[in-house]
KEMAR-300166 format. One record per residue: x, y, z of N, C-alpha, C in turn; residue in three letters; chain. Coordinates in Angstrom, 1 decimal. Layout:
BEGIN
n.x;n.y;n.z;ca.x;ca.y;ca.z;c.x;c.y;c.z;r;c
X;Y;Z;X;Y;Z;X;Y;Z;ALA;A
...
***
This chain:
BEGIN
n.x;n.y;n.z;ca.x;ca.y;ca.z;c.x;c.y;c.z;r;c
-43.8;121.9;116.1;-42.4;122.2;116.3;-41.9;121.4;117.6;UNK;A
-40.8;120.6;117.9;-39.8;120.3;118.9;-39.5;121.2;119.7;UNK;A
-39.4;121.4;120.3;-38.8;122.6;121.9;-37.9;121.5;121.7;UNK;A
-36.0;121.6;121.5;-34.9;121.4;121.8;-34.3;121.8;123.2;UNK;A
-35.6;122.4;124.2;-34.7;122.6;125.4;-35.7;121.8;126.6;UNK;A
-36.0;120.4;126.4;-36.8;119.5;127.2;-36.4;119.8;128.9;UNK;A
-34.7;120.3;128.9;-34.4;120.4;130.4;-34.4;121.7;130.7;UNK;A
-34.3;122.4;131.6;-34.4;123.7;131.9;-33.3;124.2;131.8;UNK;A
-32.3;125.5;131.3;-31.3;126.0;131.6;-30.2;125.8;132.6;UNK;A
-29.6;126.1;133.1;-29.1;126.4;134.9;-28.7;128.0;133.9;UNK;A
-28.8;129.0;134.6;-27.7;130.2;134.2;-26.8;130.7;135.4;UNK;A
-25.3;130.8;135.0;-24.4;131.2;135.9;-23.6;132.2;135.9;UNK;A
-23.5;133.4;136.5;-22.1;134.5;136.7;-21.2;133.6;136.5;UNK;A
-20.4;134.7;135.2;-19.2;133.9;135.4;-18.4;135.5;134.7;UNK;A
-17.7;135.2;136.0;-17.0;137.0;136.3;-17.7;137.9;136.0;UNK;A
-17.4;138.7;135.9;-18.3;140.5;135.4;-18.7;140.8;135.0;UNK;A
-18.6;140.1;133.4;-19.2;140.3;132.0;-19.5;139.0;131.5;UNK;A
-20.2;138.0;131.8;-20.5;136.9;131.8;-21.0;135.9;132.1;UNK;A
-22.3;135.4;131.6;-23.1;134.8;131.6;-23.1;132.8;131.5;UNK;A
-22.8;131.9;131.7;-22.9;130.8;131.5;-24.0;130.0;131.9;UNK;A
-24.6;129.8;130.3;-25.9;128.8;130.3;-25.6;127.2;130.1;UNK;A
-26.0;126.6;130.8;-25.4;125.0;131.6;-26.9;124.3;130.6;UNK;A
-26.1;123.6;130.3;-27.3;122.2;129.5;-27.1;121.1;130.3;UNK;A
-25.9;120.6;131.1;-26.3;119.7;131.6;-24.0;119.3;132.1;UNK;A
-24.1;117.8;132.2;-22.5;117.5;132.4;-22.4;116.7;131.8;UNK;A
-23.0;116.0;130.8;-22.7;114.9;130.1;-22.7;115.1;128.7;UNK;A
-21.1;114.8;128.2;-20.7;114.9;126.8;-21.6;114.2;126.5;UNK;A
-22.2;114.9;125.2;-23.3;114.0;124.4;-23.6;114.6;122.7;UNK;A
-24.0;114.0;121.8;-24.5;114.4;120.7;-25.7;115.3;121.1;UNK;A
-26.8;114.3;122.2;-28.0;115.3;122.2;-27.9;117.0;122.5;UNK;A
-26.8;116.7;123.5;-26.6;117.9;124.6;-26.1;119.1;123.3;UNK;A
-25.0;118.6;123.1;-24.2;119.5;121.7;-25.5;119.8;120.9;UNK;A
-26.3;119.1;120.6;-27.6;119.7;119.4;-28.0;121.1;120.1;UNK;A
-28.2;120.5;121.4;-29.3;121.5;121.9;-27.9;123.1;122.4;UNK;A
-26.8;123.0;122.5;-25.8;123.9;122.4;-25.9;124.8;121.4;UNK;A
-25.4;123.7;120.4;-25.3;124.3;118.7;-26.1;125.2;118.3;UNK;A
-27.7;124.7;118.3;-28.9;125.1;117.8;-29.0;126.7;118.7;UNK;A
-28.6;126.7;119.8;-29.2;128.1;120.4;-28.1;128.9;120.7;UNK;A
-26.3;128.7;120.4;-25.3;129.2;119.6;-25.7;130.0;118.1;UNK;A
-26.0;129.4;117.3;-26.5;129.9;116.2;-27.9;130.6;116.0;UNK;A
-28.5;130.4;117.1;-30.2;131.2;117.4;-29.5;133.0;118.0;UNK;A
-28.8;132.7;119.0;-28.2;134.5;119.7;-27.2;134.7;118.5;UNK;A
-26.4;133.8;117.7;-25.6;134.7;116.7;-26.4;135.5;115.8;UNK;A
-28.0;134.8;116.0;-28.5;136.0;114.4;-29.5;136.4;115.1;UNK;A
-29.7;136.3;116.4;-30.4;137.6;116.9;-29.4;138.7;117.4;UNK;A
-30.3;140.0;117.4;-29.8;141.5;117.9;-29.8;141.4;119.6;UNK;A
-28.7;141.2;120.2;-28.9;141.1;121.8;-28.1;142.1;122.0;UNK;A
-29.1;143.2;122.7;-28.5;144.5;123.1;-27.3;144.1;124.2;UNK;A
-26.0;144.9;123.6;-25.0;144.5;124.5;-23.9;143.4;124.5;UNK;A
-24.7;142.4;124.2;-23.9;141.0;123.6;-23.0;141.0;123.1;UNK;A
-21.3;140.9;123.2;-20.1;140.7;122.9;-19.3;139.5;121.9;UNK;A
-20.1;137.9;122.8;-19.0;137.0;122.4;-20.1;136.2;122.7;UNK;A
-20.3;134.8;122.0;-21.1;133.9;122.1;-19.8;132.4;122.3;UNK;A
-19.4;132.0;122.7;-18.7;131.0;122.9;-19.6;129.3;123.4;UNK;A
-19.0;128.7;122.7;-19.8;127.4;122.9;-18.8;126.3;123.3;UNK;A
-19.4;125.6;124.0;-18.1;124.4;125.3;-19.0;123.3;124.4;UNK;A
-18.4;121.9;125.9;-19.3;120.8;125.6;-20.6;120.9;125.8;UNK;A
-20.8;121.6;127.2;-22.1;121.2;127.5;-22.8;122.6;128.0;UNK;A
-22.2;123.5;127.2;-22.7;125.1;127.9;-22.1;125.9;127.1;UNK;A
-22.9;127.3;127.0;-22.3;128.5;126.1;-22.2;129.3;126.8;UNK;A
-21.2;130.2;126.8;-20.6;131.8;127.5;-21.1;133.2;126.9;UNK;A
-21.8;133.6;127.4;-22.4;134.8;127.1;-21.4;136.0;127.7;UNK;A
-20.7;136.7;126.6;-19.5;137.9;127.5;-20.8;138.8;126.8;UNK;A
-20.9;139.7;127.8;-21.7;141.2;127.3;-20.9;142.7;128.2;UNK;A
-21.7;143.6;127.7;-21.1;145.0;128.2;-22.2;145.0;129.3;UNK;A
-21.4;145.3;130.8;-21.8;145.3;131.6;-22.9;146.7;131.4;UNK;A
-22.4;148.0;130.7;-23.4;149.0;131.0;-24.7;149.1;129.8;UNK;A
-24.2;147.7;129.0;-25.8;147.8;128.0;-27.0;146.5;128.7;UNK;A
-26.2;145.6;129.2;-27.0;144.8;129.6;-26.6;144.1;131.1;UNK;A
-27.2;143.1;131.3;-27.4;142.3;132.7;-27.2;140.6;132.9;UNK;A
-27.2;140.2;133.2;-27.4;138.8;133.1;-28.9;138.2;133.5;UNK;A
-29.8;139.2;134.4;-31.3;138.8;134.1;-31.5;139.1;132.5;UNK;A
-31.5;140.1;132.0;-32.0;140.9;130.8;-31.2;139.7;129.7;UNK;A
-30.4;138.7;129.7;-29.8;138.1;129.0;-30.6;137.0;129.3;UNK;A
-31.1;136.5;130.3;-31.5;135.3;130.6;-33.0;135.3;129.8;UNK;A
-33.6;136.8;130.2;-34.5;136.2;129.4;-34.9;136.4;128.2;UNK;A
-33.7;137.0;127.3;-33.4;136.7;125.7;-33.3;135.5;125.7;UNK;A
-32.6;134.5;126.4;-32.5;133.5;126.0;-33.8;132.3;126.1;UNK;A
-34.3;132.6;127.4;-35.5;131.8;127.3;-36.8;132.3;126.1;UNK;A
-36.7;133.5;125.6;-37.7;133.5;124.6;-37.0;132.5;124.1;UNK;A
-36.3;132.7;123.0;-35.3;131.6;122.1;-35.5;130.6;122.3;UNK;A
-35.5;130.2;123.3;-35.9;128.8;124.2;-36.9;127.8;123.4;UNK;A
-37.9;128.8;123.8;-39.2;128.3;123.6;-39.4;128.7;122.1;UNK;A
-39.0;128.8;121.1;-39.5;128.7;120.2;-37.9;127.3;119.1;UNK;A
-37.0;127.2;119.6;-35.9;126.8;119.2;-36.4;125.5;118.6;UNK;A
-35.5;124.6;117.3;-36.0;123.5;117.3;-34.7;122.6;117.0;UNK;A
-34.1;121.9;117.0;-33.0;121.0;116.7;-32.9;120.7;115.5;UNK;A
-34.3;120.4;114.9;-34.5;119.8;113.4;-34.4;121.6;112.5;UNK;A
-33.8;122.6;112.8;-33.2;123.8;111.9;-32.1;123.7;112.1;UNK;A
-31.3;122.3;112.7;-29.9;122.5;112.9;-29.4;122.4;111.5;UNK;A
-28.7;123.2;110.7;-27.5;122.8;109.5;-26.7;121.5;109.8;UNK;A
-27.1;120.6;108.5;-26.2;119.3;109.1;-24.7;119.5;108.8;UNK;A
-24.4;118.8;110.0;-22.9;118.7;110.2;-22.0;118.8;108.6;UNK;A
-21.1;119.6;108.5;-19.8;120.0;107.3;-18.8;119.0;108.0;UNK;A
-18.6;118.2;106.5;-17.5;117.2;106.7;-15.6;117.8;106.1;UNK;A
-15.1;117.9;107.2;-14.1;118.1;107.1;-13.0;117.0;106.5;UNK;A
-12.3;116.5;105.2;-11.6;115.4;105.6;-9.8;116.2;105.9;UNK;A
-9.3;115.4;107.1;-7.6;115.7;106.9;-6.8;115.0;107.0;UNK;A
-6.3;114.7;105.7;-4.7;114.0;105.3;-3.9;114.0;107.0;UNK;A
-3.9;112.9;107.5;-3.1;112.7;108.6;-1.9;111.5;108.1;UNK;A
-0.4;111.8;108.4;0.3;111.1;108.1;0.8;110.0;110.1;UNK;A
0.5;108.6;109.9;0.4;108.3;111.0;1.9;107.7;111.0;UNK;A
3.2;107.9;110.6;4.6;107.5;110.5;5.3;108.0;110.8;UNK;A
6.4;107.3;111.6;7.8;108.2;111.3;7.4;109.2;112.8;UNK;A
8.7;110.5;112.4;8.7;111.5;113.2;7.1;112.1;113.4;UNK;A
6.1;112.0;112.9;4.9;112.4;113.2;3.9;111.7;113.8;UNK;A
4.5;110.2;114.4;3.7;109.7;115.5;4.4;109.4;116.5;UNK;A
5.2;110.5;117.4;5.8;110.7;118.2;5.3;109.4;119.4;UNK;A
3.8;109.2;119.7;3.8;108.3;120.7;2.5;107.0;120.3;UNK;A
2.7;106.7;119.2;2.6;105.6;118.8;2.9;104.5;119.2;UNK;A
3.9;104.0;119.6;4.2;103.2;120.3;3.9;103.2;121.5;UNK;A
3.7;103.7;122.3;3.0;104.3;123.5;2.0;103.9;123.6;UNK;A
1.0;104.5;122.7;-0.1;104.5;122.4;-0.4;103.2;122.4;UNK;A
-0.3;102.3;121.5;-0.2;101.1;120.8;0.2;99.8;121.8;UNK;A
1.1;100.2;123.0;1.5;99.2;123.7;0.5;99.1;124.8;UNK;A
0.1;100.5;124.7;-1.3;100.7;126.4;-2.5;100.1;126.0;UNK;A
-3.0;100.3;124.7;-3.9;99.5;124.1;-4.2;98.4;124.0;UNK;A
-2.9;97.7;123.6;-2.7;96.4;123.5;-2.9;95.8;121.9;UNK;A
-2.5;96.9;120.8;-2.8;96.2;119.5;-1.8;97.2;119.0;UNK;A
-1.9;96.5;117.8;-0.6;97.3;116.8;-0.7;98.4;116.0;UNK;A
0.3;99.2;115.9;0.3;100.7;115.2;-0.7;100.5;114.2;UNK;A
-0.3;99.1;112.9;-1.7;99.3;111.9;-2.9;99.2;112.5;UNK;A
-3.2;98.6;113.7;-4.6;98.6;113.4;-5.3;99.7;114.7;UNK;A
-4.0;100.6;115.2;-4.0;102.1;115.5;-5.1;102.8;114.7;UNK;A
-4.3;102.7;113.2;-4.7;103.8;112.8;-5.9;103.5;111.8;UNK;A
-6.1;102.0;111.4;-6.9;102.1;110.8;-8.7;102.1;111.9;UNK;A
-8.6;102.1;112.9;-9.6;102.2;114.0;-9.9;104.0;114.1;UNK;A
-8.6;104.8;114.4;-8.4;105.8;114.3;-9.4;106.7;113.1;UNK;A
-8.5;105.9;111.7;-9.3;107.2;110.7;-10.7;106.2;110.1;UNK;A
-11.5;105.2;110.6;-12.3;104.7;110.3;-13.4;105.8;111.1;UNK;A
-13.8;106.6;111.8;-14.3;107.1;112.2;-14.9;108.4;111.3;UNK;A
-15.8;109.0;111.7;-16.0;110.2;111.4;-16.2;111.0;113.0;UNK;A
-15.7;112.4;113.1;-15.5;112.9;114.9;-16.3;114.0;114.6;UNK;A
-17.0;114.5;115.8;-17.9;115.4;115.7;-16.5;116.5;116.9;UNK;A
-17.2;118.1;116.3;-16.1;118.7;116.6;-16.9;119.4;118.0;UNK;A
-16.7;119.2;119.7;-17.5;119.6;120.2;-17.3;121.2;120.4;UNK;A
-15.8;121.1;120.4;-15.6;122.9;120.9;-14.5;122.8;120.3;UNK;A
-14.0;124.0;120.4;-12.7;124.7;119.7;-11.8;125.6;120.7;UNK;A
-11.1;125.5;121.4;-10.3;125.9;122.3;-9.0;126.1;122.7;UNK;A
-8.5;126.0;124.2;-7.1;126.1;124.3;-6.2;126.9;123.7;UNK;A
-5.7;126.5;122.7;-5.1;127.5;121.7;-5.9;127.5;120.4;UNK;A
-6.0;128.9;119.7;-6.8;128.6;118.6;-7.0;127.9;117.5;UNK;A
-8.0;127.1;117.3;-8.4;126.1;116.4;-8.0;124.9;116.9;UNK;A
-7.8;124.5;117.9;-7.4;123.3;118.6;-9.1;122.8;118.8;UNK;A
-9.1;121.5;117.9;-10.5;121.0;117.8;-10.6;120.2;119.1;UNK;A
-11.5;120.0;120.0;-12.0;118.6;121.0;-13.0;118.1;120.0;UNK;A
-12.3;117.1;119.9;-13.5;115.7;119.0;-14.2;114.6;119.8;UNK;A
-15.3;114.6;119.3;-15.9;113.7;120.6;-15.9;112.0;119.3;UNK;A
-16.3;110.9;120.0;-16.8;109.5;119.1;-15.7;108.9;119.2;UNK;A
-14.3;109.3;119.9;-12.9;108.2;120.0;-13.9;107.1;120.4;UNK;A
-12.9;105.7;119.4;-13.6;104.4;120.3;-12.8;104.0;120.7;UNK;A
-14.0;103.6;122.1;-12.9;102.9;123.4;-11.7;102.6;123.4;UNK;A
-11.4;101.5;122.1;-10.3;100.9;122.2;-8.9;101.4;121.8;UNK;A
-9.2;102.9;121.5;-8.0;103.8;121.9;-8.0;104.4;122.7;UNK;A
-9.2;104.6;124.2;-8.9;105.4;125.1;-7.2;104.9;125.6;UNK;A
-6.4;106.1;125.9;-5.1;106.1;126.7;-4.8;107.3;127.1;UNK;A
-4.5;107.7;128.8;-4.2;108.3;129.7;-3.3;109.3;129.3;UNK;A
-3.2;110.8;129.3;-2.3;112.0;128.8;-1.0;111.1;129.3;UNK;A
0.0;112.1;128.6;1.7;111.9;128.9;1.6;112.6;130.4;UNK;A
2.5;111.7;131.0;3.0;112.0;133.0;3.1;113.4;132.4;UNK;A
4.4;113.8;131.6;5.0;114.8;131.7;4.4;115.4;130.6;UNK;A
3.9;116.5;130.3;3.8;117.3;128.7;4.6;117.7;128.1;UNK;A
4.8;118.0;126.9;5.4;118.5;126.1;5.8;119.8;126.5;UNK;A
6.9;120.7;126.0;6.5;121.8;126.2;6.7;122.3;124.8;UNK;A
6.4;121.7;123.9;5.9;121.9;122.8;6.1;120.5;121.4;UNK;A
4.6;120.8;121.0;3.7;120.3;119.9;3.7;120.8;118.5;UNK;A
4.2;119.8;117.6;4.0;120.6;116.5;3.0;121.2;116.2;UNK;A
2.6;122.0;115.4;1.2;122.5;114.4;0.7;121.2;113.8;UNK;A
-0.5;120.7;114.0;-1.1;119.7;112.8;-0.9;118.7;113.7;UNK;A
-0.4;118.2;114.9;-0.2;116.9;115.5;-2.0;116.7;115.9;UNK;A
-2.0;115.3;115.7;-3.6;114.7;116.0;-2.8;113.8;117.5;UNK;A
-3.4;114.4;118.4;-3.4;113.4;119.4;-4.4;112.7;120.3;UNK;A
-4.2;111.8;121.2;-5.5;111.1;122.4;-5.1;111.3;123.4;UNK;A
-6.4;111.6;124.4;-6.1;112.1;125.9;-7.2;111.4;126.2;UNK;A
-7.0;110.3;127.2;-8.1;109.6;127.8;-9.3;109.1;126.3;UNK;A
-10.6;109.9;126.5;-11.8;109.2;125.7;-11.7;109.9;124.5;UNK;A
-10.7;111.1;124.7;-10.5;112.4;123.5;-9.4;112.0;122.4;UNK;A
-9.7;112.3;120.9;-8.7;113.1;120.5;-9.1;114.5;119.4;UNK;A
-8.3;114.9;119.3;-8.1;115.9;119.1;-6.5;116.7;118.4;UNK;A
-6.9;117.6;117.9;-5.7;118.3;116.9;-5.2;119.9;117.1;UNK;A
-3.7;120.3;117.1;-3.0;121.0;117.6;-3.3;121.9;116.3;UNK;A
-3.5;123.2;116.6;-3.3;123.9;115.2;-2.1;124.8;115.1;UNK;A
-1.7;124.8;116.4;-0.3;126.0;116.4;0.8;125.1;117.4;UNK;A
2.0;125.3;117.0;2.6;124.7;117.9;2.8;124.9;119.7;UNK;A
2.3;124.2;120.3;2.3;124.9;121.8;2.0;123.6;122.7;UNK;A
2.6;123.7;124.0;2.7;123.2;125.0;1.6;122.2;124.7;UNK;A
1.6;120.7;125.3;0.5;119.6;125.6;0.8;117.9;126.1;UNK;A
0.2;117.6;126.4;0.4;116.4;127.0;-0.5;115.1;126.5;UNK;A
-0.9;115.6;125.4;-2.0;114.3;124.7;-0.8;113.5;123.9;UNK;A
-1.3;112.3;123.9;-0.2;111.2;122.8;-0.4;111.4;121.6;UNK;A
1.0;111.9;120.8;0.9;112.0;119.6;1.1;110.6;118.5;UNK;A
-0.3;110.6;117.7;-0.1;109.6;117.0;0.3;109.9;115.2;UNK;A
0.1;111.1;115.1;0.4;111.2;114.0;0.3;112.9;113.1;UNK;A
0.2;113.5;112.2;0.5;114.8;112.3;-0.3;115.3;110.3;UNK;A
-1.0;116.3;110.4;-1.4;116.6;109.1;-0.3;117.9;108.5;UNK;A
-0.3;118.2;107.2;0.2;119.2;106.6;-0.5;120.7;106.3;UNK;A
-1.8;120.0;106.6;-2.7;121.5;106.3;-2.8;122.5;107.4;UNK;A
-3.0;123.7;107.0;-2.8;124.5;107.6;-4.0;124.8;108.7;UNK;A
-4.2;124.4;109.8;-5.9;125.1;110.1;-6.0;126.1;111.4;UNK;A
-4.9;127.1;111.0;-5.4;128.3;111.7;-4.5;129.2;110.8;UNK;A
-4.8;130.6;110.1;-4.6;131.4;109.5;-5.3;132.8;109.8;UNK;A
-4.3;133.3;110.7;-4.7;134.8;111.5;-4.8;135.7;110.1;UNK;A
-4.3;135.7;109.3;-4.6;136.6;107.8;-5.6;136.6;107.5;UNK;A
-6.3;135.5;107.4;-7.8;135.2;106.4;-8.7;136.1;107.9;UNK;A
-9.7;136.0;106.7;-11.1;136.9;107.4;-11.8;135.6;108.4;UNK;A
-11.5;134.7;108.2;-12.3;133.5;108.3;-11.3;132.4;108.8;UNK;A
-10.5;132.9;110.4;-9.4;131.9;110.0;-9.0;130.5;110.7;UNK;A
-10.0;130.2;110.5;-10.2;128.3;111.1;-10.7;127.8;110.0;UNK;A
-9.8;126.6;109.8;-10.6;125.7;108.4;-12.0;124.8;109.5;UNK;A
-12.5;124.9;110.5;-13.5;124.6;110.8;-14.2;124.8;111.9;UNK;A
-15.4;124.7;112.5;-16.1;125.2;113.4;-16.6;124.3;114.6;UNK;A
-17.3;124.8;115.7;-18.0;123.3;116.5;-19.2;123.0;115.7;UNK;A
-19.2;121.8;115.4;-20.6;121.5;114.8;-20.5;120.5;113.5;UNK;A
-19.1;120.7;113.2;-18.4;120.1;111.8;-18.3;119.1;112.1;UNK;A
-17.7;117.8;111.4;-17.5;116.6;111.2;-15.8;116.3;110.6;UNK;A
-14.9;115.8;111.7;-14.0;115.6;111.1;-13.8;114.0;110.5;UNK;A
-13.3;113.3;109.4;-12.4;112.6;108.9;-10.9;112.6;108.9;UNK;A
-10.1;111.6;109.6;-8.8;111.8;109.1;-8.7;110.6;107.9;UNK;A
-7.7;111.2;107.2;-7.1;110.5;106.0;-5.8;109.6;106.0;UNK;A
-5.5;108.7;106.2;-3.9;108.4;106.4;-3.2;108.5;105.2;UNK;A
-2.1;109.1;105.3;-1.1;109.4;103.9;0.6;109.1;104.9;UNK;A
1.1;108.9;103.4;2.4;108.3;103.4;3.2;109.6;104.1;UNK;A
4.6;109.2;104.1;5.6;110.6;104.6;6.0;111.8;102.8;UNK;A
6.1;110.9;102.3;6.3;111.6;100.9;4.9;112.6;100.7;UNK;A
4.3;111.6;100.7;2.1;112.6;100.6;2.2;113.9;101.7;UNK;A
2.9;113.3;102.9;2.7;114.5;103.8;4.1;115.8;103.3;UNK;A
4.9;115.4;103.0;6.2;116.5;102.3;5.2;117.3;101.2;UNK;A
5.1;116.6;100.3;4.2;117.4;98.9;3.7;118.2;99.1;UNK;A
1.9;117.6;100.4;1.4;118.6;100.6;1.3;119.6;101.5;UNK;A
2.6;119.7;102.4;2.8;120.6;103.3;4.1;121.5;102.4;UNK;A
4.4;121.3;101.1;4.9;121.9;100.1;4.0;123.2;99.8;UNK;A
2.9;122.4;99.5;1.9;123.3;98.5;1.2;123.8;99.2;UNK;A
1.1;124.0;100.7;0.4;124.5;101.8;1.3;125.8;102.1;UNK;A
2.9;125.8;101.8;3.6;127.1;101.5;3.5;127.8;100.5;UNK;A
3.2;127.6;99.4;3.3;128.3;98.1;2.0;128.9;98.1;UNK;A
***
């Protein structure tokens, strides 16, 4: 068996009821493995007390009830786990694909985008959805994906000023990132373009069309493709 945890933990208070275990500072696939893998090790173990498992880039947040447990007594739940953990039980990545329409009113800063770059909206977007993005965390507001794998040659610097409001479904870039809006709300990433599907649904039992650990695809579709199926996403 692999030991997926070659570096040692750091563990940190973080306020009252909270634990944060540190893998390291650097965005990485490896780092995320070794997140992922021991995110999904405390989800299906019984840890007396344990509340919320939360998973970032490069560290997970342990919220617990301060009068069932401790942050020693957590620490060393986690280091058993530790040592028996392996990367190769990770579930491979779930490929997400989403219809992004990169035109019109839904690539609000496309041209922006496109001018800082130094290449043209087509070959924006065909650089854009030629990718496949790994989803590192899910934050901000809910279901708002951070995708990691942007290539370089779209890094471009947030808006001076932010929005103080984003549509639902806008895919935008911020510096090395992009990433997608699931609710309409405040932001400053450049919008290049916008999907019809729904991916946050407080009704369902289950209500994010995807998780950290997934694989996204965008799709480019026309403005007509994007009317249809943000038709049939009401009905």
């Amino acid at each position: 068996m692999t030991n997926c945890s070659s570096e040692p933990i750091r563990y940190r208070p973080f306020g009252d009821t909270g634990l944060l275990l540190e893998y390291g500072h650097q965005i990485s696939p490896v780092i995320h493995e070794k997140v992922m893998a021991m995110t999904r090790a405390v989800k299906k173990t019984s840890i007396n007390g344990l509340k919320a498992v939360i998973p970032t880039y490069t560290s997970i947040l342990l919220l617990y009830e301060p009068g069932l447990t401790n942050p020693d007594q957590l620490s060393r739940s986690i280091e058993n786990l530790a040592n028996v953990l392996d990367v190769r039980d990770m579930v491979p990545p779930k490929e997400i694909r989403i219809p992004v329409c990169y035109e019109g009113e839904f690539a609000l800063d496309m041209a922006d985008l496109s001018s800082t770059c130094g290449i043209s909206p087509e070959e924006v977007i065909q650089i854009h959805s030629s990718l496949e993005y790994l989803i590192y965390m899910v934050g901000f507001t809910p279901g708002f994906a951070f995708l990691g794998g942007l290539d370089p040659r779209l890094y471009s610097p947030r808006l001076k000023t932010p929005r103080t409001k984003v549509p639902k479904g806008s895919v935008g870039i911020a510096n090395s990132q992009t990433g997608i809006y699931s609710i309409d709300s405040p932001g400053g990433w450049k919008i290049i373009g916008r999907t019809p599907l729904n991916l946050f649904d407080p009704q369902l039992s289950d209500p994010f069309l995807y998780k950290p650990g997934d694989q996204i695809k965008f799709i480019p579709i026309s403005e007509t493709q994007f009317r249809a199926l943000a038709q049939r996403e009401k009905e």
